[in-house]
PANU-60703 format. One line per 10 residues: number of its first residue (from 1); their letters; for each residue x, y, z of C-alpha. Coordinates in pm, whole numbers, plus 50000, padded with zeros to 5 digits. Each point is the difference from the previous one (the first is absolute). Example, Ala and Ser with C-alpha at 12.3 -4.5 7.8 and 13.67 -1.06 7.14 Angstrom:
REM residues 2
1> AS> 51230/49550/50780 ~ 50137/50344/49934
***
This chain:
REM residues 565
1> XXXXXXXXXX> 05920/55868/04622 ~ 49863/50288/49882 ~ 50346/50133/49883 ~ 49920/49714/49716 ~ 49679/50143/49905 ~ 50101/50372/49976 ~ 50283/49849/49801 ~ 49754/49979/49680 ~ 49846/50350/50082 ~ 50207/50364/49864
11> XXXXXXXXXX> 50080/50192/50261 ~ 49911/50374/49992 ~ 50204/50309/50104 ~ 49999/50060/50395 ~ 50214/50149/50222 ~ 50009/49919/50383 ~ 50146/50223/50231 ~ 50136/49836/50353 ~ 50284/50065/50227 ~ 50073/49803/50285
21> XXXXXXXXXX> 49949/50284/50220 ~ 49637/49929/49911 ~ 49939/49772/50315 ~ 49923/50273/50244 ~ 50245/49980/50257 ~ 49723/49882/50300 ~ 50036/49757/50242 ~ 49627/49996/50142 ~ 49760/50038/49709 ~ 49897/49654/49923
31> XXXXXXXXXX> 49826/49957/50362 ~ 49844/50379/50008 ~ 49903/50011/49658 ~ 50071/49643/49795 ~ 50175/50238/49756 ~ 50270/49746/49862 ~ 50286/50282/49884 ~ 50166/49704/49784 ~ 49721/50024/49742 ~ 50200/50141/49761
41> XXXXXXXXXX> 50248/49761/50047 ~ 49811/49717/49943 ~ 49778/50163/49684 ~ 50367/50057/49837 ~ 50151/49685/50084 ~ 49692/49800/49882 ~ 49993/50167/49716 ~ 50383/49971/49922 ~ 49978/49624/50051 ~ 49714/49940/49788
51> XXXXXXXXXX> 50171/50180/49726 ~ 49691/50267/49969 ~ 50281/50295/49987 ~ 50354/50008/49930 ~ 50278/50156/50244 ~ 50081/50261/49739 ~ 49653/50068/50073 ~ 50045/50131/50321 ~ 50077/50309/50118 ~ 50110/50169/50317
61> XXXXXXXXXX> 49879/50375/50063 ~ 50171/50280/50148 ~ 49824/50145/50311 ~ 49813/50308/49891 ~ 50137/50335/50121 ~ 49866/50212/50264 ~ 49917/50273/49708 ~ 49751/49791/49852 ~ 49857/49904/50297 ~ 49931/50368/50125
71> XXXXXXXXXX> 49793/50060/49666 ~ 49738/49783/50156 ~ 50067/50007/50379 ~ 50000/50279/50272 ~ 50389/50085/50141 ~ 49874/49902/50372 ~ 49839/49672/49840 ~ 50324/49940/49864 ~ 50204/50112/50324 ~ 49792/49793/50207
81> XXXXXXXXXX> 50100/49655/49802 ~ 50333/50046/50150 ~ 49842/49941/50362 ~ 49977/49619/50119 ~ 49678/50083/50146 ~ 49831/50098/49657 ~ 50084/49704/49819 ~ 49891/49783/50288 ~ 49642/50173/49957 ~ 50027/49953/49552
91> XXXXXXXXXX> 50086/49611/50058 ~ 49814/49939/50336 ~ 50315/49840/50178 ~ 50147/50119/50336 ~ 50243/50281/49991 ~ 50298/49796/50136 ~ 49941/49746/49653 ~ 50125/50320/49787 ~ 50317/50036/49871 ~ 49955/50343/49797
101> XXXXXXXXXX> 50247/50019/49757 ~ 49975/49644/49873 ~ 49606/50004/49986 ~ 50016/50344/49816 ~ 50236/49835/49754 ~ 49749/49753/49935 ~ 49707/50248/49933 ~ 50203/50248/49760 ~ 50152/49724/49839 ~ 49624/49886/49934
111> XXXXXXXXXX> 49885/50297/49905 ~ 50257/50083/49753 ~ 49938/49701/49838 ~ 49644/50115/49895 ~ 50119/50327/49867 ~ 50275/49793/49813 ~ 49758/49748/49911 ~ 49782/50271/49836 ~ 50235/50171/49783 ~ 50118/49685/49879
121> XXXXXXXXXX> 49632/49864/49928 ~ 49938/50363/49792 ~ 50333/49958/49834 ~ 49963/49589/49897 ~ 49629/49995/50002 ~ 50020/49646/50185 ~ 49870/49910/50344 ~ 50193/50063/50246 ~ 49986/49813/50408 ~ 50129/50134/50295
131> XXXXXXXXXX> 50008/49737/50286 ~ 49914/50301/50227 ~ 49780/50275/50011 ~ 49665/50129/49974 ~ 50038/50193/50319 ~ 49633/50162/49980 ~ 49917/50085/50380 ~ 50293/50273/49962 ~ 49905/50351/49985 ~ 50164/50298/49968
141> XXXXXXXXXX> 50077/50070/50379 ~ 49876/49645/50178 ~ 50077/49616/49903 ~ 49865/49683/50182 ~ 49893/49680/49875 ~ 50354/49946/49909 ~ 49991/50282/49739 ~ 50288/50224/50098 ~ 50012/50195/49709 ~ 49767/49969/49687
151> XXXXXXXXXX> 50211/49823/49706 ~ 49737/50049/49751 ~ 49952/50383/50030 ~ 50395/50078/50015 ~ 50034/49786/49672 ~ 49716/50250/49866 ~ 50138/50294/50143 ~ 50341/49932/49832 ~ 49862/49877/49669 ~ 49850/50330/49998
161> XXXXXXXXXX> 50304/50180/50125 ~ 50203/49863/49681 ~ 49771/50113/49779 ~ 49710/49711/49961 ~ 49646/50174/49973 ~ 49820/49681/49907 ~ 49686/49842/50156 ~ 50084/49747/50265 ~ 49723/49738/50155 ~ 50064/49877/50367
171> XXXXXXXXXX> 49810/49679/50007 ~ 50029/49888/50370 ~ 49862/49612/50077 ~ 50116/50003/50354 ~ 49773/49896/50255 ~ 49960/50331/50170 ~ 49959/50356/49835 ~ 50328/50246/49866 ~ 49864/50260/50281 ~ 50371/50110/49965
181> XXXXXXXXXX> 50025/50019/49599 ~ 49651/50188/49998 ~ 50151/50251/50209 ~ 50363/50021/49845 ~ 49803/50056/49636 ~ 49708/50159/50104 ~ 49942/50310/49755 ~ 50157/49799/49749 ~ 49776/49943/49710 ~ 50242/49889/49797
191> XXXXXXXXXX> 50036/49677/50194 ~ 49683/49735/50028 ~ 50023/49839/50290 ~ 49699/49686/50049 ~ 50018/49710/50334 ~ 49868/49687/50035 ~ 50011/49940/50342 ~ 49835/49786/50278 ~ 49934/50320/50222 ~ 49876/50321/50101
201> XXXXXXXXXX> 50227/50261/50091 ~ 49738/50324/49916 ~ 49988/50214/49689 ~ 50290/50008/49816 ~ 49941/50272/49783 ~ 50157/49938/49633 ~ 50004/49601/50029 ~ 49779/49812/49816 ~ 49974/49810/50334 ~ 49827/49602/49979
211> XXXXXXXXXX> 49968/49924/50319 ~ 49888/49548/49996 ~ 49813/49819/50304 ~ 50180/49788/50206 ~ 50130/49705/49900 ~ 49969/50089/49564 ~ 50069/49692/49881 ~ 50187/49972/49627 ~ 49689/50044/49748 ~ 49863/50282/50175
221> XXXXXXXXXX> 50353/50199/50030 ~ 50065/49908/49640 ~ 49718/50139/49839 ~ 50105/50329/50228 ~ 50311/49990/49876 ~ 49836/49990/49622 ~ 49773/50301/50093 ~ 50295/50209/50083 ~ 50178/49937/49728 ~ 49737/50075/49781
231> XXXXXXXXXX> 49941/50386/50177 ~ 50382/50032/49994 ~ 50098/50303/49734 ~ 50268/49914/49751 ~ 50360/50104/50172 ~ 50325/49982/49927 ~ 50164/49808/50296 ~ 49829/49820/50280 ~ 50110/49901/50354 ~ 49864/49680/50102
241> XXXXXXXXXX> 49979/49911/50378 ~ 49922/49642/49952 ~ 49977/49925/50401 ~ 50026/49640/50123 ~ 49772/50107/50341 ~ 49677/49899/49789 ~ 50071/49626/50055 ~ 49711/49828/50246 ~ 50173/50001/50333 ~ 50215/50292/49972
251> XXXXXXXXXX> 50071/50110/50328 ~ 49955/50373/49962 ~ 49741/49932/49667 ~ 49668/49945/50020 ~ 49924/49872/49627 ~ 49974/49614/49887 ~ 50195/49942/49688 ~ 50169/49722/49910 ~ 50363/49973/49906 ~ 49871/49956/49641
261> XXXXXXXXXX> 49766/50228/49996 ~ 50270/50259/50080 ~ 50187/49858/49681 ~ 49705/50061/49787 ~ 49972/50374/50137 ~ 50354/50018/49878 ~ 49965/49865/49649 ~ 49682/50241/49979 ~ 50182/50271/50067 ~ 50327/49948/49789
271> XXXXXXXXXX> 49786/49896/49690 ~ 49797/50322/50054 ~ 50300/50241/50005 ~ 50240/49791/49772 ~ 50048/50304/49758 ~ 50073/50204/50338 ~ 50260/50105/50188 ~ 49987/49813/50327 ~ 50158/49980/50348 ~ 49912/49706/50278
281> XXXXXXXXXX> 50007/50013/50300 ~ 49931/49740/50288 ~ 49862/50230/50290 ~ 49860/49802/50270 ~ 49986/49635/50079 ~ 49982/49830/50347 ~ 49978/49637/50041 ~ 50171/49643/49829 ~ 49895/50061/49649 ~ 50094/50366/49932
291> XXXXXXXXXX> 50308/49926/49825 ~ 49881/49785/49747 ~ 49732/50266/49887 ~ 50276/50222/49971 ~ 50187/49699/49816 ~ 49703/49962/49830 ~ 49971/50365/49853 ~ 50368/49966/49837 ~ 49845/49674/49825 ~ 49670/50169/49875
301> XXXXXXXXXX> 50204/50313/49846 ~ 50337/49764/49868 ~ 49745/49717/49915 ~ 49668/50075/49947 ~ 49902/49652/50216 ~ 49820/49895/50254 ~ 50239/49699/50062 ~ 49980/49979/50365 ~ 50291/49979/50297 ~ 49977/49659/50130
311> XXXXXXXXXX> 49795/50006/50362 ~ 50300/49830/50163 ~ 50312/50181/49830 ~ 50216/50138/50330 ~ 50157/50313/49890 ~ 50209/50054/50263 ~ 50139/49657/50007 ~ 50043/49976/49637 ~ 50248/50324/50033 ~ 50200/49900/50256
321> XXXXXXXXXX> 50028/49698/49882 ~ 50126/50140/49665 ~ 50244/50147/50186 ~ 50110/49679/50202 ~ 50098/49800/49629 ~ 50220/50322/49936 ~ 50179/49914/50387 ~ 50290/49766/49897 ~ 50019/49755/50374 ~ 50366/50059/49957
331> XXXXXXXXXX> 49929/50381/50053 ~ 49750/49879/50356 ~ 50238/49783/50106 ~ 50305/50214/49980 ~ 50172/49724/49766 ~ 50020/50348/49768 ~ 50280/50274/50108 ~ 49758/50315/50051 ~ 50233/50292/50078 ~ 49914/50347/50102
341> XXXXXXXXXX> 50103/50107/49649 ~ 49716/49835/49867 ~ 49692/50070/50218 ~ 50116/50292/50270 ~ 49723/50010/50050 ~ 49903/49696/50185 ~ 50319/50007/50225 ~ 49962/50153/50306 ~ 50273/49944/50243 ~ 50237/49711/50122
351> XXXXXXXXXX> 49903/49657/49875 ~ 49901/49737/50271 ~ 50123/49698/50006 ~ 49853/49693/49795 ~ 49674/49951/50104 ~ 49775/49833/49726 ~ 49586/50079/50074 ~ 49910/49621/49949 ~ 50329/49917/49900 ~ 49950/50148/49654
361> XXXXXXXXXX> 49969/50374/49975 ~ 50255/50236/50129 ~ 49969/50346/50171 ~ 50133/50173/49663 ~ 49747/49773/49789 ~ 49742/50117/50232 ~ 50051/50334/49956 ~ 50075/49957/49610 ~ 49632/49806/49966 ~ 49836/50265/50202
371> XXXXXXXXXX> 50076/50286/49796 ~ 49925/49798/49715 ~ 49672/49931/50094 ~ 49951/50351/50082 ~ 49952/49959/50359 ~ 50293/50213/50092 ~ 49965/50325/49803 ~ 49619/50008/50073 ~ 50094/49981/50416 ~ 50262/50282/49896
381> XXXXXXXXXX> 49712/50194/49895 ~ 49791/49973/50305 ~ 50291/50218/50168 ~ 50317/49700/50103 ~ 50328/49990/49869 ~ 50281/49831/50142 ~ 49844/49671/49907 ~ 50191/49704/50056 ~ 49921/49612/50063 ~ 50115/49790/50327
391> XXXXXXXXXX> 50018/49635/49993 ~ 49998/49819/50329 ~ 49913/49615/49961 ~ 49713/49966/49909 ~ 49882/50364/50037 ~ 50057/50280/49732 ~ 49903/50336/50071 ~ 50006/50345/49822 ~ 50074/50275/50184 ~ 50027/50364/49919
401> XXXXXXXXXX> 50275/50165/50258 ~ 49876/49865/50321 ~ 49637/49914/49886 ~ 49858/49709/49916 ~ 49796/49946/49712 ~ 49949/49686/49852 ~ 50073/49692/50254 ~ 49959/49654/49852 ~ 50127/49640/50158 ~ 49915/49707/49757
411> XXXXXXXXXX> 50109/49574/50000 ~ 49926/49703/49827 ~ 49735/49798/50167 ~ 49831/49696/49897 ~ 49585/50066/50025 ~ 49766/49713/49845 ~ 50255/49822/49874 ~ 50190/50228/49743 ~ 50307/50273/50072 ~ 49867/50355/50017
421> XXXXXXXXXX> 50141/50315/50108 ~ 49857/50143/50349 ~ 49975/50350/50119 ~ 50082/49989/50375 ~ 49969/50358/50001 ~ 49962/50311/49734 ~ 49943/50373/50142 ~ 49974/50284/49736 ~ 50029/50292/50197 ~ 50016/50371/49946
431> XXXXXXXXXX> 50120/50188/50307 ~ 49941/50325/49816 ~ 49586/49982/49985 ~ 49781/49990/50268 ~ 49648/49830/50113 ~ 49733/50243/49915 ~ 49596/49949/49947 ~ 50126/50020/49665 ~ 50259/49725/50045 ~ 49883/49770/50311
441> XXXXXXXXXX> 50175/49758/50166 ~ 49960/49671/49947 ~ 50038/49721/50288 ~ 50405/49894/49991 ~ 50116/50333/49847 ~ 50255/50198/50186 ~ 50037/50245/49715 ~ 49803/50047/49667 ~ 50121/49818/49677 ~ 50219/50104/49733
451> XXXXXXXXXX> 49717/49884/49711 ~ 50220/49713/49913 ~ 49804/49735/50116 ~ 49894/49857/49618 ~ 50386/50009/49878 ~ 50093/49846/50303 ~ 49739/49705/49962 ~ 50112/49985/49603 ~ 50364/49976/50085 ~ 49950/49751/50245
461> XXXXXXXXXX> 49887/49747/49748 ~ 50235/50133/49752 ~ 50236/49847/50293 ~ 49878/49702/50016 ~ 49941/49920/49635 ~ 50377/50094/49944 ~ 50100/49770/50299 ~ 49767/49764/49823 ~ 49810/49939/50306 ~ 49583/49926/49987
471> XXXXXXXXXX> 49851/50321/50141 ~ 49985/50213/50260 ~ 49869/50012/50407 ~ 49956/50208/50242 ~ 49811/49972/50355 ~ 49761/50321/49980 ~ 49980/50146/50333 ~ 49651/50182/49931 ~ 49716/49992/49802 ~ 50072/50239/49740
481> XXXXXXXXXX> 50372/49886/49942 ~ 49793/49676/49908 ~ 49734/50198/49794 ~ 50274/50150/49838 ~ 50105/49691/49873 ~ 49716/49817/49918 ~ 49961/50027/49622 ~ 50371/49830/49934 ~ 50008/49796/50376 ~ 49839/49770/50183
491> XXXXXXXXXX> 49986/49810/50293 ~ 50209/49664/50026 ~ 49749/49833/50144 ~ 49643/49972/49849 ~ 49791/50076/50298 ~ 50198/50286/50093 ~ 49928/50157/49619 ~ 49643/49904/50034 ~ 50001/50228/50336 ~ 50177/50295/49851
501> XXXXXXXXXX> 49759/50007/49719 ~ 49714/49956/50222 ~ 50094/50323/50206 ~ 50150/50215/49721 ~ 49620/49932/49852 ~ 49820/50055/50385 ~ 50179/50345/49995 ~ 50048/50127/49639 ~ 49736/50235/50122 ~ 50276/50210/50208
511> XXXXXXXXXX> 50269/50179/49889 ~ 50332/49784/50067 ~ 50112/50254/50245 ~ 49742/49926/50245 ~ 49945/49629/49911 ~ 50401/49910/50099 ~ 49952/50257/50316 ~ 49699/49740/50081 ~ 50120/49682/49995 ~ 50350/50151/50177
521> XXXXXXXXXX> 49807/50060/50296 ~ 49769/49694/49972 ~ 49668/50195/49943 ~ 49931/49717/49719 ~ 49838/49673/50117 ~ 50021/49677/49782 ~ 49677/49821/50049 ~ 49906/50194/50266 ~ 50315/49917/50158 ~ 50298/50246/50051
531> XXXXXXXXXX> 50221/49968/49738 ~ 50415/50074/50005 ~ 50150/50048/49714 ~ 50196/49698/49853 ~ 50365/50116/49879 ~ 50010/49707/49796 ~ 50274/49915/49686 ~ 49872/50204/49678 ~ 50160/49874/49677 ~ 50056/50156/49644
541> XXXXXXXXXX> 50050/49700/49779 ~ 50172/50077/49716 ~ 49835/49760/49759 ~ 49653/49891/50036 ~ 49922/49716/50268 ~ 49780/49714/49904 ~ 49944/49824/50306 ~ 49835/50265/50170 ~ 49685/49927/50235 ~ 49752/50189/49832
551> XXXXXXXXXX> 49738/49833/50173 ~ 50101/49993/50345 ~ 50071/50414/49937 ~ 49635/50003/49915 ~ 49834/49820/50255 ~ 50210/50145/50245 ~ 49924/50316/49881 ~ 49642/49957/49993 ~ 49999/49831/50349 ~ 50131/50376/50147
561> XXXXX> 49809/50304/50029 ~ 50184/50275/50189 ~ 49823/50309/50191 ~ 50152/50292/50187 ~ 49929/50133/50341
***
């Protein structure tokens, strides 16, 4: 564990700066955009478990005030933010995803952790990490990219406001270029502002601008990285965007680093500014591996190491499943008195009955376990309240008033010979968005989702490793419910896996949207033959199996060769 090596190494002075508001309250980004707004989440949590920081470490901001905003921004800038249609435009979602006040909160709460961060950095002299930030596409009177307002130059406006008159560096590794910083400092020479990006977005006048080819693989971006840092001027505090969109396969970056090579940009950055002030910041990141760069950075500047995050390590499942050992059954299964007194939360309304969701959990452990998890007060962000649980057999549901959110029927069924739990049915809807060409519709949806979909496939086999059962099915309906699932499930039967992989491989050349349209209306042929999808059983095993048919997946798989008409 790598808790067990750090044990042996000193830990320096850092500061992270998180509040749960951090995960952007957005039900549609990770299809648009792959954005995953738990990053910060995960980064903390990993970082908590390992034992790289402490909890007295962390700190929660206090959303920065409208004053300090308007020293950067324009009033109608600032006016216009209050408008469901502007914020749909800064974080590319459709207007009906927005829930203003609750997606403001997240932004000013971000942004006042940078101008907290950077007094405290000037006032300790240690490092400081905020889990979000590094808005740089915000200007004074526009935002997009998801840059609603710019973090970084209302930290420096307020420094300055209080008195500071220092020299301040803004050393920004994102992906793309601070088009917004350049114009929120520009005329500033008291600020150096340098990029190292991965495109070109036209002069930038007052950026010491690097723009890399394509695909800048580690060594190359490295020894950029040391050229900077050897024209930067001496300062006395530094904002670090340390972005986690550099990573090969980024979906909005167009660099080719690796996750280590990241760490190594982050060690050559701390070592270079260790007698400096400093303030990091994640800025952008889209695809599987941004967290752990942001992870990563809180290792290089506690640390100094390039230990690396194990490949497999599930963040997501590790926290809820930190919460799950803090679930007493006794609380699940209503064998505990709950009252209103102690969570009034939770109770909404008459109890029913004594219905038992496979015999075990009741409808006020439901509802205790989901806000626990955190599934609860992130749908009361996206706009519900009112939220209650009904159990009916083998059916619960959460509903919101009269809608519908989160519909899920599960049994114990018997599937190669061993107990697992099966999903008859689960529908994560949110009857407050709409299909857009920003948020299409995929085949089986009646209304978009609520962005629950990785919880919900985590708490499943939470569920069935409490109910000690050996993993969880499902039938998938379509192709991408199946793709979906294909890194932790498989096919029961070994043919049928060696199919799936053979088409996921025939048509990893479209984007899943159109590949599950296609083989929905039988445009794919199998062998030249026309080919219907097979809704076959799909199994998470909880342990690792070791009579599986590798072979027969193989040949099978080689045997197919899909096409589309």
């Amino acid at each position: 564990m790598l808790r067990a090596l750090l044990a042996s190494v000193r830990r320096k002075p850092l500061t992270i700066w998180f509040h749960p508001a951090y995960r952007l309250p957005l039900s549609g980004t990770e299809g648009s955009t792959a954005m995953d707004s738990r990053r910060a989440n995960h980064a903390l949590h990993y970082l908590l478990k390992e034992h790289a920081v402490r909890p007295e470490d962390v700190v929660q901001p206090q959303p920065v005030t409208y004053e300090a905003l308007a020293r950067v921004h324009t009033p109608d800038w600032l006016e216009s933010l209050s408008r469901p249609s502007t914020l749909a435009h800064v974080f590319a979602v459709d207007e009906a995803d927005i829930v203003v006040d609750e997606l403001l909160s997240s932004v000013r709460l971000a942004c006042g952790g940078t101008s907290e961060a950077a007094s405290r950095a000037l006032e300790t002299k240690h490092p400081q990490l905020n889990l979000l930030g590094g808005f740089h596409h915000a200007a004074p009177s526009r935002g997009v990219g998801f840059c609603a307002v710019n973090d970084v130059a209302v930290a420096i406006a307020s420094l300055r406001t209080g008195g500071f008159t220092g020299r301040v560096a803004v050393l920004d590794f994102d992906a793309h270029p601070p088009d917004g910083t350049a114009a929120c400092l520009k005329g500033d020479g008291s600020v150096w502002l340098s990029s190292i990006s991965g495109v070109s977005w036209g002069d930038l006048p007052g950026v010491d601008d690097v723009v890399l080819p394509k695909g800048t693989a580690d060594a190359e971006y490295l020894a950029a990285v040391d050229a900077m840092l050897a024209r930067m001027p001496p300062v006395d505090l530094a904002f670090v965007l340390a972005g986690g969109d550099v990573i090969a396969g980024d979906r909005l970056g167009t660099l080719g680093l690796s996750v280590a090579g990241a760490r190594q940009r982050d060690l050559k950055i701390a070592r270079h500014l260790r007698d400096v002030p400093s303030v990091w910041l994640p800025a952008g990141g889209y695809g599987p591996h941004a967290w752990k760069v942001l992870a990563g950075t809180g290792l290089a500047l506690a640390f100094d190491t390039d230990l690396a995050i194990p490949v497999d390590f599930d963040p997501l499942g590790a926290e809820l499943s930190d919460v799950a050992m803090k679930l007493a059954g006794d609380q699940l299964s209503g064998n505990l008195s709950l009252s209103e007194a102690d969570f009034p939360e939770l109770f909404g309304g008459a109890k029913k009955g004594n219905d038992r969701l496979l015999g075990f959990y009741t409808r006020d452990g439901l509802e205790y376990a989901l806000e626990r998890y955190g599934i609860l007060p992130f749908v009361r962000r996206l706009g519900f309240s009112d939220l209650r649980v009904e159990l009916e057999g083998p059916r619960m549901r959460l509903v919101s008033g009269s809608a519908s959110l989160i519909e899920l029927e599960v049994e114990k069924r018997t599937l190669d010979g061993r107990e697992v739990l099966f999903t008859n049915w689960l529908s994560l809807r949110n009857p407050r968005a709409h299909f857009s060409e920003k948020r299409p519709k995929l085949p089986g949806q009646e209304v978009p989702g609520l962005g629950l979909a990785q919880e919900a496939t985590a708490l499943l086999a939470i569920m069935a490793e409490r109910l000690k059962l050996d993993g969880v099915a499902f039938r998938p309906s379509w192709f991408h419910m199946a793709y979906a699932a294909r890194h932790g499930g498989r096919f029961i039967e070994a043919r049928r896996q060696g199919r799936f992989e053979a088409l996921v491989r025939d048509l990893r050349a479209l984007p899943l949207l159109e590949a599950t349209r296609l083989v929905a209306e039988g445009r794919v042929r199998l062998n030249g033959e026309p080919y219907a999808w097979e809704a076959d059983p799909m199994v998470r095993w909880l342990k690792p199996r070791e009579d599986v048919d590798d072979d027969a997946v193989a040949a099978e798989r080689d045997r197919c060769h899909f096409t589309v008409t």
